[in-house]
Backbone as ProteinMPNN parsed JSONL, in Angstrom:
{"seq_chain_A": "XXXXXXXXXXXXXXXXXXXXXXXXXXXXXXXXXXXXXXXXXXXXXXXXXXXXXXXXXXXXXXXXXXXXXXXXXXXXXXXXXXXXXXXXXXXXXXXXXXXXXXXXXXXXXXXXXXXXXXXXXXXXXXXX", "coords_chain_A": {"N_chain_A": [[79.501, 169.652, 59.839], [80.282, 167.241, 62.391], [78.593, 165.124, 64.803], [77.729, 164.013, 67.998], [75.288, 163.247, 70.879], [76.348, 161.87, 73.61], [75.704, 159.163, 76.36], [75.094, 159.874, 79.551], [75.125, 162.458, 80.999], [75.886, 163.713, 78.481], [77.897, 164.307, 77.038], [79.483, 166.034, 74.721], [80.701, 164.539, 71.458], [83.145, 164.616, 68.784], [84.332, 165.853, 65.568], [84.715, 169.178, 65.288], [85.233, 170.777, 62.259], [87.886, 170.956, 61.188], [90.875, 169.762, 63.372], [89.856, 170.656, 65.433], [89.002, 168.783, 69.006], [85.941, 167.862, 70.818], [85.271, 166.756, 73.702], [86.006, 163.057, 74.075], [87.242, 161.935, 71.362], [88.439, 159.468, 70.219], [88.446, 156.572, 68.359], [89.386, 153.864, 69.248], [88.558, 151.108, 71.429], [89.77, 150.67, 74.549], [90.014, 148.105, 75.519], [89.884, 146.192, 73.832], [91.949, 143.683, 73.329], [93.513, 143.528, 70.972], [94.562, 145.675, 70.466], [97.365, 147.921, 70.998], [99.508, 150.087, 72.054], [101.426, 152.186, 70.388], [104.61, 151.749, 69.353], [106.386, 153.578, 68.9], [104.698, 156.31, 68.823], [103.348, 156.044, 71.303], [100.532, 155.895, 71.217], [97.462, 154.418, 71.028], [96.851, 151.615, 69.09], [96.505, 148.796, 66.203], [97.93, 146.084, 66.515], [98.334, 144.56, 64.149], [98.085, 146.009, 62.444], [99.513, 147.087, 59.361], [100.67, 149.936, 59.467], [101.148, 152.622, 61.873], [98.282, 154.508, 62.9], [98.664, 157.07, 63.711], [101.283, 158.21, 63.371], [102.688, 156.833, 61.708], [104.649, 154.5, 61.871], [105.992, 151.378, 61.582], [104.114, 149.099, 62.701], [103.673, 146.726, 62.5], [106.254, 144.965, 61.607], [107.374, 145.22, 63.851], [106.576, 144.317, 65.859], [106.685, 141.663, 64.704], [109.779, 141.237, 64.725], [110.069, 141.417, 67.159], [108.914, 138.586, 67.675], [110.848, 137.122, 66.582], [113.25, 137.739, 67.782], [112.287, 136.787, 70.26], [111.585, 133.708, 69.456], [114.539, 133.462, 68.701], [115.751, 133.541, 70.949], [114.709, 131.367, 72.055], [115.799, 128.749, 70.677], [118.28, 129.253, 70.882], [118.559, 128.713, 74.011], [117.532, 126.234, 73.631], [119.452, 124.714, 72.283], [121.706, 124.933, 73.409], [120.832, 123.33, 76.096], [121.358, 121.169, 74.591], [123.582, 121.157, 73.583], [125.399, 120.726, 75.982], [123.977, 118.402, 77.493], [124.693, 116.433, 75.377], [128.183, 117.028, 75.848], [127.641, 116.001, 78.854], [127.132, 113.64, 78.384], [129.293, 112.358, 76.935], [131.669, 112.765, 78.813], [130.475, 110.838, 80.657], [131.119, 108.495, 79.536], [132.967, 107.61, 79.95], [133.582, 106.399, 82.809], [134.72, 104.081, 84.942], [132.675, 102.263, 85.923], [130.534, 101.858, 84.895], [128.381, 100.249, 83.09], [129.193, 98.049, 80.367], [127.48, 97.607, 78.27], [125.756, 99.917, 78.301], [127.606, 102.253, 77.236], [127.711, 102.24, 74.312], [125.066, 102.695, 73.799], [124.995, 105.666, 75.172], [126.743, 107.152, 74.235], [125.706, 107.147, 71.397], [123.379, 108.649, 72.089], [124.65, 111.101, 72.971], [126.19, 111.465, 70.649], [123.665, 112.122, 68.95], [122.423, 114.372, 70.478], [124.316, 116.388, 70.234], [124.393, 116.874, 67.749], [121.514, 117.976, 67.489], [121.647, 119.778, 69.087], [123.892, 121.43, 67.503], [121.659, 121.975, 65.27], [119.671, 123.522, 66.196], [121.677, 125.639, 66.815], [122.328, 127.166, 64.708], [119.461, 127.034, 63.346], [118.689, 129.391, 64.874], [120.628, 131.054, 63.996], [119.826, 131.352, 61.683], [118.214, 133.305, 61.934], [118.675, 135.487, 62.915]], "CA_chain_A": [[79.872, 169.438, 61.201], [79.84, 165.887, 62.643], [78.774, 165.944, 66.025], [76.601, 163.179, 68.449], [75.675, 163.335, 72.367], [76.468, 160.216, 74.293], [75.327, 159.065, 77.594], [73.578, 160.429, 80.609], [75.935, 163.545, 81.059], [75.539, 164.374, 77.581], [79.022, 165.062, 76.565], [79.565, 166.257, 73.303], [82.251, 163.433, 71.05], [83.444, 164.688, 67.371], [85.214, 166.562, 65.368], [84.056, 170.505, 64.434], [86.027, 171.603, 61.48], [89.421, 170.537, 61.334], [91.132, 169.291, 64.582], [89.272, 170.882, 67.13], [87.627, 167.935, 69.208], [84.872, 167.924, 71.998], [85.043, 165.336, 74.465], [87.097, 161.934, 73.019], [87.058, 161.621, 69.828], [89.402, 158.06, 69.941], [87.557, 155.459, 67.884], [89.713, 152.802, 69.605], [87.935, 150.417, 72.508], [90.809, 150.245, 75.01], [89.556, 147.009, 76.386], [90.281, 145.228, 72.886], [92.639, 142.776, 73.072], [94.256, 143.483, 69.808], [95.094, 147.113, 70.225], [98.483, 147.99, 71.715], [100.541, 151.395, 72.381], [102.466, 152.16, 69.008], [106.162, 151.808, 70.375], [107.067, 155.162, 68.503], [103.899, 157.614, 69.369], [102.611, 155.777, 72.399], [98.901, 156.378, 71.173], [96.513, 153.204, 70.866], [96.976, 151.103, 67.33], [96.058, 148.24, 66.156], [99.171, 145.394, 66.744], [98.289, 144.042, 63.138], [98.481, 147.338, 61.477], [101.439, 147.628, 58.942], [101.455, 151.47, 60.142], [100.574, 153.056, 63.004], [97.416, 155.565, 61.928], [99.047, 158.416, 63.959], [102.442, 158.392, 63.612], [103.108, 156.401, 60.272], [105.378, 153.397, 62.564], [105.819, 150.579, 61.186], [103.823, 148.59, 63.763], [103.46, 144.757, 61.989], [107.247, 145.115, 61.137], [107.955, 145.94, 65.104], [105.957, 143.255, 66.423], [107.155, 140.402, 63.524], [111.101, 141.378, 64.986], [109.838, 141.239, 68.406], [108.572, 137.274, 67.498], [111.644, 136.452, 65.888], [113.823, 137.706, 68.51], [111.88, 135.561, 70.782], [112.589, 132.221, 68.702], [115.497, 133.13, 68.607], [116.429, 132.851, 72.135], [114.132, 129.957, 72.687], [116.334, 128.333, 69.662], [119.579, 129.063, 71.174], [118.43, 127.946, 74.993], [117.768, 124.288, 72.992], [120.811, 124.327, 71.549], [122.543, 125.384, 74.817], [120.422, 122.407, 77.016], [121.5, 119.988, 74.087], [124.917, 120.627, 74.037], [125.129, 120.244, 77.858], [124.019, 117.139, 77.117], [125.963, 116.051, 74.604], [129.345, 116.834, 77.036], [127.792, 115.198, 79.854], [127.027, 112.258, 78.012], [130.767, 112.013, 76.544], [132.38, 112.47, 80.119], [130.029, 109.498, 81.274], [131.297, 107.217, 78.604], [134.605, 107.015, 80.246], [133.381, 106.082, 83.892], [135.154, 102.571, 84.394], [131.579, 101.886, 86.616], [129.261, 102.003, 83.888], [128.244, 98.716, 82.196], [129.527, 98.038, 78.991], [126.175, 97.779, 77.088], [125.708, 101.066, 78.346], [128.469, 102.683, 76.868], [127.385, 102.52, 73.407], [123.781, 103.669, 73.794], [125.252, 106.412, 76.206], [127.827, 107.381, 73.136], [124.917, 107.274, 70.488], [122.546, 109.653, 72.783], [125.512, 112.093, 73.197], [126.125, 112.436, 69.587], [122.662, 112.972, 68.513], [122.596, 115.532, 71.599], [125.446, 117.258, 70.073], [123.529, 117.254, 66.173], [120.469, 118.481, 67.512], [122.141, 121.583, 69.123], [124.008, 122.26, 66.409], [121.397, 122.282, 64.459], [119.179, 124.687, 66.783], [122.204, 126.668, 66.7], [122.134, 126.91, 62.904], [118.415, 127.325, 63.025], [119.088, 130.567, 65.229], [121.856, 132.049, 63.365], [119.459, 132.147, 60.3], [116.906, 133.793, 62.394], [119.38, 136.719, 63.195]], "C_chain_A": [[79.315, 168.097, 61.658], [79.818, 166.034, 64.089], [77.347, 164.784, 66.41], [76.424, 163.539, 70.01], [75.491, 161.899, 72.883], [76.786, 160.208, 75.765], [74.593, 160.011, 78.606], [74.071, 161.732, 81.05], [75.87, 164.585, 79.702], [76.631, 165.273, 77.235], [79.12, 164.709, 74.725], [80.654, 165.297, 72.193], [82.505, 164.03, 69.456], [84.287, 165.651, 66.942], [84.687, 167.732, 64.914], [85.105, 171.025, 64.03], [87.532, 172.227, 61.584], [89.772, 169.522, 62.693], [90.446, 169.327, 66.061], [88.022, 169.584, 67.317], [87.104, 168.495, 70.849], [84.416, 166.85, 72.232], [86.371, 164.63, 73.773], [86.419, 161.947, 72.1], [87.915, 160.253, 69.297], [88.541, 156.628, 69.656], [88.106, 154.067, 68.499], [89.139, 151.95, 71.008], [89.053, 149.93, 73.43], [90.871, 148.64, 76.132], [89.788, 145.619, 75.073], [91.686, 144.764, 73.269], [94.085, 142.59, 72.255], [94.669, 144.582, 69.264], [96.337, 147.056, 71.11], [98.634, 149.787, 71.702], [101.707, 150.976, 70.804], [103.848, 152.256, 69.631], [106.781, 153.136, 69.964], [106.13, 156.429, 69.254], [103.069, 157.335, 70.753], [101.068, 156.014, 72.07], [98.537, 154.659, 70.63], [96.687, 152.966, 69.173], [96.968, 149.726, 67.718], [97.208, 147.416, 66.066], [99.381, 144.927, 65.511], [98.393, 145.416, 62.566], [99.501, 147.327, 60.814], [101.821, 148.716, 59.06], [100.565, 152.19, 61.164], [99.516, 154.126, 62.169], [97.804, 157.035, 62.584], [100.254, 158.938, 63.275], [103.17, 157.851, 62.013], [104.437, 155.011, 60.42], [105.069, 152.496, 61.857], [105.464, 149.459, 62.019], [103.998, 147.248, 63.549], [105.148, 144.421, 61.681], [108.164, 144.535, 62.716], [107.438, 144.555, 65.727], [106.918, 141.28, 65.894], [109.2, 140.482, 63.948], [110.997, 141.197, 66.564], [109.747, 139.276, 68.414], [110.178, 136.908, 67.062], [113.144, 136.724, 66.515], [113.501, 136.594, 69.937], [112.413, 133.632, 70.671], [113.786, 132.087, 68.689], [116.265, 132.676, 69.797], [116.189, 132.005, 72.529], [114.859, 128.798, 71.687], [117.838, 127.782, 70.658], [119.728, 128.601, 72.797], [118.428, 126.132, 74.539], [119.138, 124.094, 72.8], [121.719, 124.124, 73.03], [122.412, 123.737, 75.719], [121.297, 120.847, 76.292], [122.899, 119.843, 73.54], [125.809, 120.337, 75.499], [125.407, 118.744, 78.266], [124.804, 116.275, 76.959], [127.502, 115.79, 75.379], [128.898, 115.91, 77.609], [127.835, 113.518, 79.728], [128.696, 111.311, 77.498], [131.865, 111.57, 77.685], [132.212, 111.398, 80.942], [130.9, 108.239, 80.326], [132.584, 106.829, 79.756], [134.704, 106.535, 82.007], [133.509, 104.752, 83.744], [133.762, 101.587, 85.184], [130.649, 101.403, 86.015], [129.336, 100.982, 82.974], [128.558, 99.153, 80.643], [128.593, 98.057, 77.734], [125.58, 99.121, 77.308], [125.905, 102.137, 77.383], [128.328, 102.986, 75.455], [126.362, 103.234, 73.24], [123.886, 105.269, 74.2], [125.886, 107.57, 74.739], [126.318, 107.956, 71.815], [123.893, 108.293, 70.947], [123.183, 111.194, 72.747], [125.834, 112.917, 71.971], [124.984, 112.782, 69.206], [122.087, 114.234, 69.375], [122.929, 116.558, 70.415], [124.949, 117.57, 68.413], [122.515, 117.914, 66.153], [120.957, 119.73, 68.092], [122.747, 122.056, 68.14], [122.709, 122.952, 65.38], [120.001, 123.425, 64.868], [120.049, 125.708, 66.765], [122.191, 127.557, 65.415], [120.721, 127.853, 62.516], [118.483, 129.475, 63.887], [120.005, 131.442, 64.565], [120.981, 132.147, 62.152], [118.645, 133.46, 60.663], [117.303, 135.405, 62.502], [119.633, 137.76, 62.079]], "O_chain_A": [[78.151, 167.77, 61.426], [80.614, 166.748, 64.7], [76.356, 164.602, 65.703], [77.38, 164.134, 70.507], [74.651, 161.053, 72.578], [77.66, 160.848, 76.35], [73.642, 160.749, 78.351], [73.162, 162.289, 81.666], [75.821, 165.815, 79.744], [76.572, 166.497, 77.124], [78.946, 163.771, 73.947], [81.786, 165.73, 72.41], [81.543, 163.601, 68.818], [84.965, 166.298, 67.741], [84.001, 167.507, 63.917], [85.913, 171.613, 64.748], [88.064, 173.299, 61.872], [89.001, 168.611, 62.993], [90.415, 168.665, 67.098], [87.001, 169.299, 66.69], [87.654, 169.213, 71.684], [83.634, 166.113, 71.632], [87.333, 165.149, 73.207], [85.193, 161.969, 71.991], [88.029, 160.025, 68.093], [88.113, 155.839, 70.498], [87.378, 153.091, 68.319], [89.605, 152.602, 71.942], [89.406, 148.771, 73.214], [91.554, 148.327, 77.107], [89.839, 144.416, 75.332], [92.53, 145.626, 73.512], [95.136, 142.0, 72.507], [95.049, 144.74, 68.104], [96.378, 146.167, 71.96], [97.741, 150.531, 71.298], [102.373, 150.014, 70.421], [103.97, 153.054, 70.56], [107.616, 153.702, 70.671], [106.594, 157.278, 70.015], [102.297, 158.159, 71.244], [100.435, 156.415, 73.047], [99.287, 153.929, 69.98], [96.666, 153.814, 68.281], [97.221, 149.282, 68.838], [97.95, 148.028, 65.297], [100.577, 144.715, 65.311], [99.545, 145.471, 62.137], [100.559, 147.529, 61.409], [103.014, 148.967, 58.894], [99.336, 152.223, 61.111], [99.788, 154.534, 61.04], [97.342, 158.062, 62.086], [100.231, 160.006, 62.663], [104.025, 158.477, 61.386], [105.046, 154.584, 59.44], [103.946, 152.518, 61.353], [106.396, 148.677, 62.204], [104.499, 146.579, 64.453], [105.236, 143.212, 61.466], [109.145, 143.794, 62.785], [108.319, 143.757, 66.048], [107.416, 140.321, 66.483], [109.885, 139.665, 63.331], [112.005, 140.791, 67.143], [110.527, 138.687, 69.163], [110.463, 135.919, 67.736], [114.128, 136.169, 66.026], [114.311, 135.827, 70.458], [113.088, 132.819, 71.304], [114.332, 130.984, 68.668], [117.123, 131.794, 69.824], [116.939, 131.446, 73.33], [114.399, 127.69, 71.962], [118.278, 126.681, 70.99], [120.825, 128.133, 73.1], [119.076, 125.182, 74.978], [119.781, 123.173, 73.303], [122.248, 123.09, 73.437], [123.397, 123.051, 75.991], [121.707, 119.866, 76.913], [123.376, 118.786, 73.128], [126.831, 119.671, 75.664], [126.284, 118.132, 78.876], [125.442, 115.551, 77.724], [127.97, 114.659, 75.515], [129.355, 114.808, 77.303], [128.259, 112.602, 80.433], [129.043, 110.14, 77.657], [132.623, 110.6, 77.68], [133.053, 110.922, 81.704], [131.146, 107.125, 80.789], [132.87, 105.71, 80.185], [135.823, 106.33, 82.475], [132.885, 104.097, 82.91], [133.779, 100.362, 85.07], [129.914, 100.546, 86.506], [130.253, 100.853, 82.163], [128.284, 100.164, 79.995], [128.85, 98.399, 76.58], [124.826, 99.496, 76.41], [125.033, 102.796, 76.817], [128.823, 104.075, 75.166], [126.439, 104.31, 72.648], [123.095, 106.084, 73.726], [125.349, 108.64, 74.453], [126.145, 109.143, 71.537], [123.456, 108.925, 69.985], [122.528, 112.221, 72.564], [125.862, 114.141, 71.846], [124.971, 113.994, 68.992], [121.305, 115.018, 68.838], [122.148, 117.302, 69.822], [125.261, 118.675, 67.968], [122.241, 118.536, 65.127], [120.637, 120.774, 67.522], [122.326, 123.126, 67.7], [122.736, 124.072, 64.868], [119.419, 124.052, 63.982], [119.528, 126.822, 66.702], [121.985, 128.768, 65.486], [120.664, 128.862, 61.812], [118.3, 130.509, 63.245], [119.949, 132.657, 64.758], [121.309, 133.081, 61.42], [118.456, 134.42, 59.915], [116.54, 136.342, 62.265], [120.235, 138.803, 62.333]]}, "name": "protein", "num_of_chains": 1, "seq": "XXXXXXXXXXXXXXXXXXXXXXXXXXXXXXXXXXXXXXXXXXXXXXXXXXXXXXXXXXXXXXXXXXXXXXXXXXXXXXXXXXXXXXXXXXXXXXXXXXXXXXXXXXXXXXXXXXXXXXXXXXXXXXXX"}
């Protein structure tokens, strides 16, 4: 029988022979940092865990798809801002206002716009 008393109340914390506990018995410090809620059993686990210790979740799995859904939208917002771009820069070319030494730089900005979203788009579609 494993069995301690802790603090000034003198409540009993462990486990006597099998499941039955007295008091908490939850080795986890809910003030860490680096513990979460398992997304399957809701009980305290460790966010790095590759399985939840209640439930058997694949917690590092859950997290690592959570990140990479992330990137992915912050991927495809670039892409989005930098084909934007790209257009607006094309529609300027043709303004008969706009100095002629312009017009090239303006042109050369627009396509590398329009290369760099693609290629955030690209980078997102592997991510998926």
């Amino acid at each position: 029988m494993k069995q301690r008393i802790d603090g000034d109340n003198n409540i009993q914390v462990g486990r006597v022979d099998g499941d039955l506990t007295i008091g908490q018995d939850d080795p986890f410090d809910p003030n860490n940092p680096n513990l979460t809620d398992c997304p399957s059993c809701w009980k305290p686990a460790s966010r790095f865990a590759a399985q939840c210790p209640k439930c058997g979740y694949n917690i590092a799995g859950h997290f690592a798809a959570l990140a990479r859904e992330a990137r992915c939208k912050e991927l495809v917002g670039r892409a989005q801002v930098c084909g934007v771009l790209a257009v607006c820069g094309m529609l300027l070319i043709n303004i008969p206002w706009l100095p002629e030494s312009w017009k090239g730089t303006l042109s050369i900005a627009a396509l590398v716009a329009g290369f760099v979203a693609m290629a955030h788009w690209s980078a997102a579609e592997k991510l998926r």
